[in-house]
Structures are given as structure tokens and as C-alpha cells.
KOLMIGU-956252 format. One record per residue: residue in one letter; x, z, y of N, C-alpha, C in turn. Coordinates in nm, 4 decimals, decimal comma. Atoms other than C-alpha are relative to their C-alpha. Layout:
BEGIN
+------+----------+----------+----------+----------+----------+----------+----------+----------+----------+
! resn !      n_x !      n_z !      n_y !     ca_x !     ca_z !     ca_y !      c_x !      c_z !      c_y !
+------+----------+----------+----------+----------+----------+----------+----------+----------+----------+
!    A !        X !        Z !        Y !        X !        Z !        Y !        X !        Z !        Y !
...
+------+----------+----------+----------+----------+----------+----------+----------+----------+----------+
//
This chain:
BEGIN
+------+----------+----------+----------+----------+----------+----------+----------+----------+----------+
! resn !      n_x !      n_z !      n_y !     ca_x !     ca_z !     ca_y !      c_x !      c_z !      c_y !
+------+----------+----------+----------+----------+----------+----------+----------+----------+----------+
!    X !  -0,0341 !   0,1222 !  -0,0675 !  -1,3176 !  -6,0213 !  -9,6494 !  -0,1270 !  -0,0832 !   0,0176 !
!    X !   0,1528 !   0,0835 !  -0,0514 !  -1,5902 !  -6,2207 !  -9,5007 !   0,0550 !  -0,1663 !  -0,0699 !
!    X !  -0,0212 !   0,0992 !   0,0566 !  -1,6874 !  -6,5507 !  -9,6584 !   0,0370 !  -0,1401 !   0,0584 !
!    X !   0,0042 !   0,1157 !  -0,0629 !  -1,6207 !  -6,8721 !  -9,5111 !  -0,0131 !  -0,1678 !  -0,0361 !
!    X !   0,1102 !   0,0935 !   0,0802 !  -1,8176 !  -7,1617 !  -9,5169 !   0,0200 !  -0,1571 !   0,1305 !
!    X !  -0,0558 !   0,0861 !  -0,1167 !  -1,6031 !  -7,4837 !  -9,3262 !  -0,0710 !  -0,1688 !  -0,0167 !
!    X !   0,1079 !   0,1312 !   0,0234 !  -1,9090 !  -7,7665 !  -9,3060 !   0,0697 !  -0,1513 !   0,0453 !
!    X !  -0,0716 !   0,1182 !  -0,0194 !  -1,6767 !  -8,0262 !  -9,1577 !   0,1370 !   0,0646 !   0,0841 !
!    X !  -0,1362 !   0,0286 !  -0,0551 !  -1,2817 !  -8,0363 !  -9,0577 !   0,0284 !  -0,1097 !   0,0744 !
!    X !  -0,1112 !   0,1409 !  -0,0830 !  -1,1350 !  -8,2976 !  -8,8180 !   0,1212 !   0,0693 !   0,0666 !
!    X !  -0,0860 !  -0,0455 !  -0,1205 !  -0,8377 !  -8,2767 !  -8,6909 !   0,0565 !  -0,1314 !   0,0432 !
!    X !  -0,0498 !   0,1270 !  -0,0595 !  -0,6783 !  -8,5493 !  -8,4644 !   0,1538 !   0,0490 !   0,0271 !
!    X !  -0,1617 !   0,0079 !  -0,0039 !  -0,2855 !  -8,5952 !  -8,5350 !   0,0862 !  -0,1207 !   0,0056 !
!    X !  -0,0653 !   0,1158 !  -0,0137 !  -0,1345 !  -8,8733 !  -8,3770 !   0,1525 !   0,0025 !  -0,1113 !
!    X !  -0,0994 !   0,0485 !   0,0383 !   0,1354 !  -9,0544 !  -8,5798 !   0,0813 !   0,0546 !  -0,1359 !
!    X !  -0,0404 !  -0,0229 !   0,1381 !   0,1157 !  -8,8835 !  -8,9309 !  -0,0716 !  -0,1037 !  -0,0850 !
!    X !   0,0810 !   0,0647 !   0,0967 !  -0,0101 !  -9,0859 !  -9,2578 !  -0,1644 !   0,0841 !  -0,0036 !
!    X !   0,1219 !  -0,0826 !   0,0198 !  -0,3375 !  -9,0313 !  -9,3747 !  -0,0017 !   0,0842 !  -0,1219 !
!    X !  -0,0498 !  -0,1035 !   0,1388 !  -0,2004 !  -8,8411 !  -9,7063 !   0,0287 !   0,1558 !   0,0894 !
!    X !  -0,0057 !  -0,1330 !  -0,0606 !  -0,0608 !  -8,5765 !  -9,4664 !  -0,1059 !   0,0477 !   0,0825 !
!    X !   0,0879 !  -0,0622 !  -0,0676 !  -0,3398 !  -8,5388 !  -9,2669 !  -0,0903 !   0,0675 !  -0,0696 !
!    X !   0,0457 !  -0,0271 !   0,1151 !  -0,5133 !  -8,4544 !  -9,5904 !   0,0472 !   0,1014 !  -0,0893 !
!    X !  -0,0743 !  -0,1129 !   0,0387 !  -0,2468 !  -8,2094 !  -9,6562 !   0,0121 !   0,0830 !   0,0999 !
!    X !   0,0409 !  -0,1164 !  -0,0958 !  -0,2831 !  -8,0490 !  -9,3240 !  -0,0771 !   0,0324 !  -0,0097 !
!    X !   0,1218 !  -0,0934 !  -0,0045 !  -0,6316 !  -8,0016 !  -9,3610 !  -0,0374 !   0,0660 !  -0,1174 !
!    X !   0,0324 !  -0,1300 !   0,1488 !  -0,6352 !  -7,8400 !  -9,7254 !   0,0724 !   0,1251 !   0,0844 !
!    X !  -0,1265 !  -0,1411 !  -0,0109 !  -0,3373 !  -7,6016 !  -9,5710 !  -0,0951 !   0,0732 !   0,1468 !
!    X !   0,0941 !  -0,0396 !  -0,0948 !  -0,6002 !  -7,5547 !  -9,2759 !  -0,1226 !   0,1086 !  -0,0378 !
!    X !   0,1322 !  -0,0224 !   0,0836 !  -0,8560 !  -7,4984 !  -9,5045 !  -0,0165 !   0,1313 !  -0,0667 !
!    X !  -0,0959 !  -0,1288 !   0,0934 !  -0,6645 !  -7,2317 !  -9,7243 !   0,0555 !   0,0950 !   0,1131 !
!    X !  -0,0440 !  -0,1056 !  -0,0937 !  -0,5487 !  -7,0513 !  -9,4438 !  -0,1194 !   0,0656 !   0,0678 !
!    X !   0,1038 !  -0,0602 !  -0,0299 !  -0,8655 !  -7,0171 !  -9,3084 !  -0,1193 !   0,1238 !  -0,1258 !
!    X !   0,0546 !  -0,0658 !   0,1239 !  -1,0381 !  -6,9021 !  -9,6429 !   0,0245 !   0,1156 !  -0,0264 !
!    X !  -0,0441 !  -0,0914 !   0,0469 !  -0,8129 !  -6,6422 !  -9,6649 !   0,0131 !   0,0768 !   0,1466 !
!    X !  -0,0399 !  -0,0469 !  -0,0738 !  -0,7778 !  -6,5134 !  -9,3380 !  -0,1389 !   0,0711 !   0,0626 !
!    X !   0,1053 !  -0,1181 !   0,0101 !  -0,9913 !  -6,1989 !  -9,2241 !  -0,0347 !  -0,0379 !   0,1534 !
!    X !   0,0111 !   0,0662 !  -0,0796 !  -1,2033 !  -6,3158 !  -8,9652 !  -0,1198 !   0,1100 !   0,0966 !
!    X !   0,0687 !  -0,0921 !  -0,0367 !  -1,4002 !  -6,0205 !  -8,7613 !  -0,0311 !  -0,0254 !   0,1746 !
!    X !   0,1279 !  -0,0327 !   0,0971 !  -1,6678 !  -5,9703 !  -8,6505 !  -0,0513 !  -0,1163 !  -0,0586 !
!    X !   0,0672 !   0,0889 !   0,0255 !  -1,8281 !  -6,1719 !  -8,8929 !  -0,0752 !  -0,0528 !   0,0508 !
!    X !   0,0984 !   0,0850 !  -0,0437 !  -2,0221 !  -6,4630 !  -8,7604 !  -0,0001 !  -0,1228 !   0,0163 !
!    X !   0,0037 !   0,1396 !   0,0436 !  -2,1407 !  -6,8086 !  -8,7867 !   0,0255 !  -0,0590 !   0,1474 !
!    X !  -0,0673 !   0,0361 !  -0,0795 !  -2,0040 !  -7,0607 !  -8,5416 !  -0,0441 !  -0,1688 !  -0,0012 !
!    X !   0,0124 !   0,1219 !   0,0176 !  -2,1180 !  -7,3991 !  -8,4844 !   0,0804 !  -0,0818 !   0,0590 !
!    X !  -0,0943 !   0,0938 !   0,0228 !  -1,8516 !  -7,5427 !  -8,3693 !   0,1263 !   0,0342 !   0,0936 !
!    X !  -0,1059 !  -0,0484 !  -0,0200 !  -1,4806 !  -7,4603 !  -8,2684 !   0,1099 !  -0,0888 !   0,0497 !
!    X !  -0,1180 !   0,0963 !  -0,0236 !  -1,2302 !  -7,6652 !  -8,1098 !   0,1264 !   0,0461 !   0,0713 !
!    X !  -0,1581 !  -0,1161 !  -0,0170 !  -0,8568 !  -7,5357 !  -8,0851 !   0,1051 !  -0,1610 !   0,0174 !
!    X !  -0,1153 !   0,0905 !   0,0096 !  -0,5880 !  -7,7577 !  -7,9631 !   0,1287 !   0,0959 !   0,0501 !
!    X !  -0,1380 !  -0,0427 !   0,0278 !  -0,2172 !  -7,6872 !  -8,0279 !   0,1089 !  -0,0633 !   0,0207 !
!    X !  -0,0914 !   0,0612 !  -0,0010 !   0,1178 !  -7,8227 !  -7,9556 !   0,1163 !  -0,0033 !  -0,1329 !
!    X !  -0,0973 !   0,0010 !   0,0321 !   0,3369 !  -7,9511 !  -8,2350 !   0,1564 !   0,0730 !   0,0078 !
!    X !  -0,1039 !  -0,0175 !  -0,0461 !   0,6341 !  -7,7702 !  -8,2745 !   0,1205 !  -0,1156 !  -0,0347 !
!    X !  -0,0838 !   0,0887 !   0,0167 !   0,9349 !  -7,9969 !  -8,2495 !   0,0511 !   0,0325 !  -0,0777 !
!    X !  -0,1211 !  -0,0173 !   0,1516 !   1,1113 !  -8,0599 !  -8,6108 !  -0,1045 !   0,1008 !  -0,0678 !
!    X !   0,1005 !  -0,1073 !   0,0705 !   0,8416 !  -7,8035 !  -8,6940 !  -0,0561 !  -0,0766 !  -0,1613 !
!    X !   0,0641 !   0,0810 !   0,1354 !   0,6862 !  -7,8468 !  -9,0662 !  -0,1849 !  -0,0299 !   0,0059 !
!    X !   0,1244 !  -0,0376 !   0,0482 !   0,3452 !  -7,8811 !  -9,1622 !  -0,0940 !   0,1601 !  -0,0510 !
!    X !   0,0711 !  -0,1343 !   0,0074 !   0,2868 !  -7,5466 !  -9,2787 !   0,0124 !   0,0982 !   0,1259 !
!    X !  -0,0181 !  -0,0458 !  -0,0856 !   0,4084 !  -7,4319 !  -8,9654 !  -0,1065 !  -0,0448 !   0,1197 !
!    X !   0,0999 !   0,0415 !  -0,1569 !   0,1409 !  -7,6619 !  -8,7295 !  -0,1192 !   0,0435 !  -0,1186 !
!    X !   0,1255 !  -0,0331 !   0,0357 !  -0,1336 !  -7,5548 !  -8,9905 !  -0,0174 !   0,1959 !   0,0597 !
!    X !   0,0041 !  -0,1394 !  -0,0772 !  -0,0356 !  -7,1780 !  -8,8700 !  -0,0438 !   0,0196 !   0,1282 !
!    X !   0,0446 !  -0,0077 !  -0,1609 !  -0,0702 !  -7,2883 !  -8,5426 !  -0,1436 !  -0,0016 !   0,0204 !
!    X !   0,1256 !   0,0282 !  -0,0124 !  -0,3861 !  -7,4135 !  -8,5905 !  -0,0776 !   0,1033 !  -0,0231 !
!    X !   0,0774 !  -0,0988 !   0,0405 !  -0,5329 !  -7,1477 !  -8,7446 !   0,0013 !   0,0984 !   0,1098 !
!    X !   0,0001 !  -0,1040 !  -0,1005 !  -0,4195 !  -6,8468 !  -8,5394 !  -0,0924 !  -0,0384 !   0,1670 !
!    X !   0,0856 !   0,0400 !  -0,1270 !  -0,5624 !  -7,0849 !  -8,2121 !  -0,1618 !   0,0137 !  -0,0426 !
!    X !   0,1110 !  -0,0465 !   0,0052 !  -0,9035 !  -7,0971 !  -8,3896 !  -0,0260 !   0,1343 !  -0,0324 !
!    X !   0,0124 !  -0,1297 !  -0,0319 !  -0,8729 !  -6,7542 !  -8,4432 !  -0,0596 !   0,0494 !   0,1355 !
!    X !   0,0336 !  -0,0407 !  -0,1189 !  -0,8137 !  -6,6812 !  -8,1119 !  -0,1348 !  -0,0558 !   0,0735 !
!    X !   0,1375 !   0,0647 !  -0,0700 !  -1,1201 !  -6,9082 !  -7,9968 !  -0,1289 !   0,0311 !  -0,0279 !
!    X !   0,1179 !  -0,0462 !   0,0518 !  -1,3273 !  -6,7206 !  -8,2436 !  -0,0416 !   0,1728 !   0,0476 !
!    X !  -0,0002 !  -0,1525 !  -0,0378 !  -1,2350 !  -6,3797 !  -8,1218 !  -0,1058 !   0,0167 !   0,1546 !
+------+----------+----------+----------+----------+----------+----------+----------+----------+----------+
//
């Protein structure tokens, strides 16, 4: 598994607290960490936007997120 090394997070989420936004981006964070990311390589900077799913949870828009920077990294 390749290492990953996330020098700054933002994400912009209208109309949550700032506790959850703080809990999206650990669950961002952790998903990324763990997720096999090929071909290895460094990336200076990535920007993935996603649509909320409606009633959707949090662990469910941090999935989103991820899989989109995925895809943006592929």
C-alpha cells in the first residue's frame, strides 16, 4: 500500500457545524490513508467536487469524496 502524506485538507460544506466538518475531514482523512492509490505519485494539489446525497450520512459524503479524488487522481 503506498504511503500517504495529506499536507493540507479543506473542504467547503455549506450549512454543517464546524465539529462535523472536523468529522468529515478525519473520515476523509482515514479513508484516504487506507485506500490503495496506484500508480503511486505525488500530487500537488487535487480538487474533487461532489453532490450531497439527500438524507445521506456523513460517512456516506466522505465516500463520495474520496472515490471523486480518486477518480481525479487516476
Amino acid at each position: 500500500m503506498a504511503d500517504v502524506e495529506i499536507g493540507r485538507l479543506s473542504l467547503e460544506v455549506p450549512g454543517i457545524e464546524p465539529e462535523q466538518g472536523r468529522r468529515l475531514g478525519e473520515m476523509v482523512a482515514k479513508r484516504l490513508a487506507a485506500a490503495r492509490l496506484s500508480p503511486a505519485r505525488s500530487v500537488e494539489r487535487v480538487h474533487a467536487t461532489v453532490a450531497a446525497p439527500a438524507g445521506g450520512s456523513f460517512e456516506q459524503l466522505a465516500d463520495l469524496i474520496v472515490a471523486e479524488i480518486r477518480r481525479s487522481m487516476a
